[in-house]
N, C-alpha and C positions, 0 to 999 in steps of 0.2 A: 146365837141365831138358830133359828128353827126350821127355815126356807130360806134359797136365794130366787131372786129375780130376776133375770138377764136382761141389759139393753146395751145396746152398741147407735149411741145417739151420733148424726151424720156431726153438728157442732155439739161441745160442750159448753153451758152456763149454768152463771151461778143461780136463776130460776129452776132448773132443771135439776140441780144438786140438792137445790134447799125443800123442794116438792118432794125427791126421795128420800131427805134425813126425816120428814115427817112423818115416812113409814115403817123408818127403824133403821140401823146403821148402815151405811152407806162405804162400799171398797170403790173406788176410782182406777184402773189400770190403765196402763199405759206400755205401750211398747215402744222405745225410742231409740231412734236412728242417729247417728252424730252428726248428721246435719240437720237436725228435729231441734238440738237443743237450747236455743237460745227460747225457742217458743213452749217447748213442753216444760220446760223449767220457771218461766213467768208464770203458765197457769197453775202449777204445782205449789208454787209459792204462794199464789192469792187464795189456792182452795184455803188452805192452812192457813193461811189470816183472816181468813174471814170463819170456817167454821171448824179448823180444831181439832180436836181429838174426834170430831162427829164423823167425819171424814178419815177412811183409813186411803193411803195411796199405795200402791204396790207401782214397781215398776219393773220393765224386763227389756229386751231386745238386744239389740249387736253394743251401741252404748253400756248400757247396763252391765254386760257382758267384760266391754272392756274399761270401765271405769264406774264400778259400783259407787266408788265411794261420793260422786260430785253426784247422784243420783239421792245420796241420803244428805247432802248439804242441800240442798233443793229442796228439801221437806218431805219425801216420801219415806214412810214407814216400814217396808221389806223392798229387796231385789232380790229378782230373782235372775242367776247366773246362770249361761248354757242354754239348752235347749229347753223350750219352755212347756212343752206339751203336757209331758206326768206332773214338773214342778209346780204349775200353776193350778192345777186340780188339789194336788196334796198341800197347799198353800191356805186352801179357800177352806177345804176341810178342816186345817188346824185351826183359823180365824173362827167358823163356825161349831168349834167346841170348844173355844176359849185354852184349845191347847200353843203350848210356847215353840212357833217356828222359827224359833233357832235352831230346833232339833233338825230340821230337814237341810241337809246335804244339799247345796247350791242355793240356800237362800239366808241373805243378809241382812239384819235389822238394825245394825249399830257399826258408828265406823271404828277398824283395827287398822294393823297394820300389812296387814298381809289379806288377800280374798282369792275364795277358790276359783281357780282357772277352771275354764269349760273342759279344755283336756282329760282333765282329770274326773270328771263327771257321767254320769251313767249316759249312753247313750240310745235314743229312744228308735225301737221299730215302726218308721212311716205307714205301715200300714195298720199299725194299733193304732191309728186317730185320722180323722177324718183331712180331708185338704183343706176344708175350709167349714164357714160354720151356716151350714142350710138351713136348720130350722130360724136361723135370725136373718136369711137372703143375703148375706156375706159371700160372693162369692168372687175370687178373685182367678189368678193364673195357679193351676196343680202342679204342685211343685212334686217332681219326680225321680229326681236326683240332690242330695245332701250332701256335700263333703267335694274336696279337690285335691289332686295329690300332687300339682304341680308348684303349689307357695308361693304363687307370684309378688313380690316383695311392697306392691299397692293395695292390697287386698286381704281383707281380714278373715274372709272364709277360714283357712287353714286354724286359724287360732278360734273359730265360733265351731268350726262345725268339723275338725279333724280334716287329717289328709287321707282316711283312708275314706270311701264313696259306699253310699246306701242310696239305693233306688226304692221307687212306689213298685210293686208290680201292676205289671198290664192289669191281672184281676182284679185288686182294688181300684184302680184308675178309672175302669170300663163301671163298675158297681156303681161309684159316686159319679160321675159322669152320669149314669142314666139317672139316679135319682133326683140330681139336678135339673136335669131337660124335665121331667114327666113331674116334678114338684115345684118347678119353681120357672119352669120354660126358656130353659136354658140353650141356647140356640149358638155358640160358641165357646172354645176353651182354646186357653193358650196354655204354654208347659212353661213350668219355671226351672232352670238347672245351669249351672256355673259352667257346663259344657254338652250341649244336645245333646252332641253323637257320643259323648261315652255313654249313654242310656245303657242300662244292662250289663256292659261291663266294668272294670276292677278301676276303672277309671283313668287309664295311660294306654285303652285300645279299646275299639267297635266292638260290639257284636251285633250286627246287620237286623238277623233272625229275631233277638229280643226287640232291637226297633222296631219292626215290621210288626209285630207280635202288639208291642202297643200301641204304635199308628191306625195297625187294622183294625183292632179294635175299638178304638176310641172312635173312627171313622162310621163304625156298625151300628154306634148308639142312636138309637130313634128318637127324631127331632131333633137330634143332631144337625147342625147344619153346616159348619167350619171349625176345623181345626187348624193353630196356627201352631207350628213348632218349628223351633230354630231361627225365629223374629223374637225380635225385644218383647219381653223381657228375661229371656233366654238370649243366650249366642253360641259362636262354635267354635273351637280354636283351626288356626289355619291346617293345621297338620293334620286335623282328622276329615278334610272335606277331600271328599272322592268322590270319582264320578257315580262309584257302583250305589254312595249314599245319596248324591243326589236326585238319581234317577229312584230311587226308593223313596226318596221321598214328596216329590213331585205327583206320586200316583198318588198321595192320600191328602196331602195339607190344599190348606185354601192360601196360604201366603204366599203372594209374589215376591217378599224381599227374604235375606237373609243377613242375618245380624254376623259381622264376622270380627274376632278380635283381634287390631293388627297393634293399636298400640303405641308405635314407633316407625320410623322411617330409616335408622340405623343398628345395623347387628350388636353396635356395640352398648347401646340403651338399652336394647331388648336383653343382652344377656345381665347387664347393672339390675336391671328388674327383674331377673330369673325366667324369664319368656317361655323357655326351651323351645322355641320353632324362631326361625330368621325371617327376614323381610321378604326373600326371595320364594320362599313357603306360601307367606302373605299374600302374595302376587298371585303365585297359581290358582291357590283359591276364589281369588277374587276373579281372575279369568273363567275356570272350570265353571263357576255360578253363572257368569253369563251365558257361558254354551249351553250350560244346562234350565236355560229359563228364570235364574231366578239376578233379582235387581241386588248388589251387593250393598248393604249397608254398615259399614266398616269404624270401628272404634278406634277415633286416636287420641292419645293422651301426649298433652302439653305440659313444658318444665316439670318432667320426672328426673329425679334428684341425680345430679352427673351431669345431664345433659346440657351441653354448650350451644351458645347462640347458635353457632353454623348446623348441630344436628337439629335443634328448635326449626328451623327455617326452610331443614332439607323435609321436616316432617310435614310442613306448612305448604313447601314446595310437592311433595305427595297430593296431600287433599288435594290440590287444583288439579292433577294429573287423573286424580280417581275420578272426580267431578267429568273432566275432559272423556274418559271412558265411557259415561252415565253411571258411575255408580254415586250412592250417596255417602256422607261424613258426617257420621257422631261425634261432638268433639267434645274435650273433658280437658280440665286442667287439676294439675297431680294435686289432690289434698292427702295428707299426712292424717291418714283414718285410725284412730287409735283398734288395738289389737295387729295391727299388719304391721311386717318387719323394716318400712318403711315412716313407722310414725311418730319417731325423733326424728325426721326429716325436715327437712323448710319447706313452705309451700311451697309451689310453683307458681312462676309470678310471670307476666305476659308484659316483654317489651312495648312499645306505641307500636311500633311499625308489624309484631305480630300481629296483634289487637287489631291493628285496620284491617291486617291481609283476611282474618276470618272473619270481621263485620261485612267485609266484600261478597265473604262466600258464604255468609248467614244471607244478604241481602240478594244474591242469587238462587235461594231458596236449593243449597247443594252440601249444608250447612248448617246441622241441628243440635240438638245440646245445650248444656245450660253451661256450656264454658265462659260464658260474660258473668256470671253471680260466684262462682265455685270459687275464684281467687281470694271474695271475699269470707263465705264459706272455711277455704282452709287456712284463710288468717286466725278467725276466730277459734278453727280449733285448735291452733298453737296457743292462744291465749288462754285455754281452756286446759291446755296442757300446764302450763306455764303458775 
């Protein structure tokens, strides 16, 4: 290759494949989620019967990550493993000089027996690549925080992204920020991070100052007009919500709700899944947010692996009580996410009489989530295991 082209088309067809094989070889990428894959894997399979070697596919994401190998039974040509920012530039470089990327470190082109874990892989400085991709109007939530160090035992962060935490700084945050309003008329931004309030710190406590530092900031940008931080699709864990953060944060964001992750209705589910904060934690927080102005929006997860009909029911029995307060419920049911230390687990699976008590509180609109499809969801990905 001598030039690339870049598109990032809203659907892909095979008219729109076969229009760019005619202007010379054609890479298809894909980033795939493991609840992506029944469908990113059909299209993968028809590009490839239908044109071939013409078609190179790359694939990368939290799947790919933790299951290279169903990713090359699929028909794609390289994974890329780990964080994809450097790899997928040094990737397109080796294609475009006909050099052999098996040489590159976190990327696979043939199935073995054994694939590199992200762990073990370079990790990249957030502020050496952009949030998102501007010059193509891509723009999504600035993700500002990478990494978790608490391993919640449903959650594959700790295996994608380490437990130790890397932040954006405010300066690059603030930079692309403004380049987005003044190029592209950007008039809100959300933050994306596995836990708001460690923003700036080591990731197991606050530091206030660096919040402030990036709020104000981001708050400063002209033609700016909302910032939402600490709503979906970000949230907070219960133990770090204080009043001194929420009154910080109140003076900058436009969002009335706040995403909080309770999870569970019993201390003893929440420690089975490695939590480190109790229900009793959960609670304050969801109080303190109401004092402090903001509408709680609260994560519970259903048939996580342990949990018994009666704590099922006590959590089921929570939502109505949270509801009862005005707050609102996110509700999830436990899929078994490959990379998390949960995922030789069984799904979770929803008795009749839970199944009604939340079709109850989806149809009193107290009640959000896509916990009606997710059962089916983490059957498939036992199957997928299996």
């Amino acid at each position: 290759m001598t030039g690339l082209e870049l598109s990032a088309p809203l659907e892909m067809s095979d008219g729109l494949i076969r229009r760019a094989t005619e202007k010379g070889s054609v890479i298809v990428a894909h980033s795939v989620m493991s609840t992506q894959t029944n469908r990113v894997f059909h299209e993968s399979k028809m590009i490839k019967a239908q044109f071939g070697d013409a078609v190179t596919l790359i694939g990368g994401g939290p799947h790919a990550s933790a299951r290279p190998g169903e990713l090359l039974d699929a028909g794609f040509d390289h994974v890329v493993i780990g964080e994809g920012e450097k790899l997928i530039t040094d990737l397109l470089w080796y294609l475009m000089n006909d050099k052999d990327p098996r040489e590159i470190d976190g990327v696979v082109s043939e199935k073995r027996d054994s694939y590199p874990r992200p762990k073990g892989l370079p990790r990249v400085d957030l502020d050496g690549y952009p949030p998102f991709a501007l010059d193509m109007n891509v723009l999504g939530p600035v993700e500002v925080t990478r990494g978790c160090p608490f391993a919640c035992k449903f959650c594959c962060t700790p295996f994608l992204t380490g437990k130790g935490v890397r932040h954006r700084s405010a300066d690059s945050v603030v930079k692309w920020l403004n380049r987005a309003a003044q190029q592209r008329g950007f008039r809100r931004t959300w933050f994306l991070s596995p836990n708001a309030f460690s923003y700036g710190g080591k990731g197991r406590e606050m530091n206030l100052d660096r919040l402030e530092n990036l709020l104000k900031g981001a708050a400063s940008v002209d033609g700016l007009e909302e910032v939402f931080f600490g709503a979906f699709p970000s949230e907070v864990r219960p133990e770090f919500v204080t009043r001194e953060a929420l009154d910080l944060l109140r003076s900058y964001v436009a969002n009335e709700t706040l995403q909080i992750g309770l999870q569970s209705a019993t201390d003893r589910v929440l420690d089975l899944a490695n939590r480190h904060h109790t229900v009793e934690e959960g609670l304050d927080a969801i109080r303190m947010s109401f004092d402090c102005g903001f509408t709680p929006h609260v994560d519970m997860m259903f048939g996580l692996p342990g949990e018994t009909k009666d704590e099922l029911r006590a959590s089921i029995e929570m939502c109505e009580e949270l509801a009862e307060m005005g707050a609102m419920v996110h509700g999830h049911v436990f899929m078994p996410l490959p990379g998390s230390a949960f995922e030789a687990m069984p799904p979770g699976i929803l008795d009749p009489e839970s199944r009604s008590a939340l079709g109850e509180l989806s149809r009193k609109g107290v009640l959000t989530g896509s916990w009606s499809t997710q059962e089916t969801m983490a059957a498939e990905l036992v199957s997928g295991r299996e």
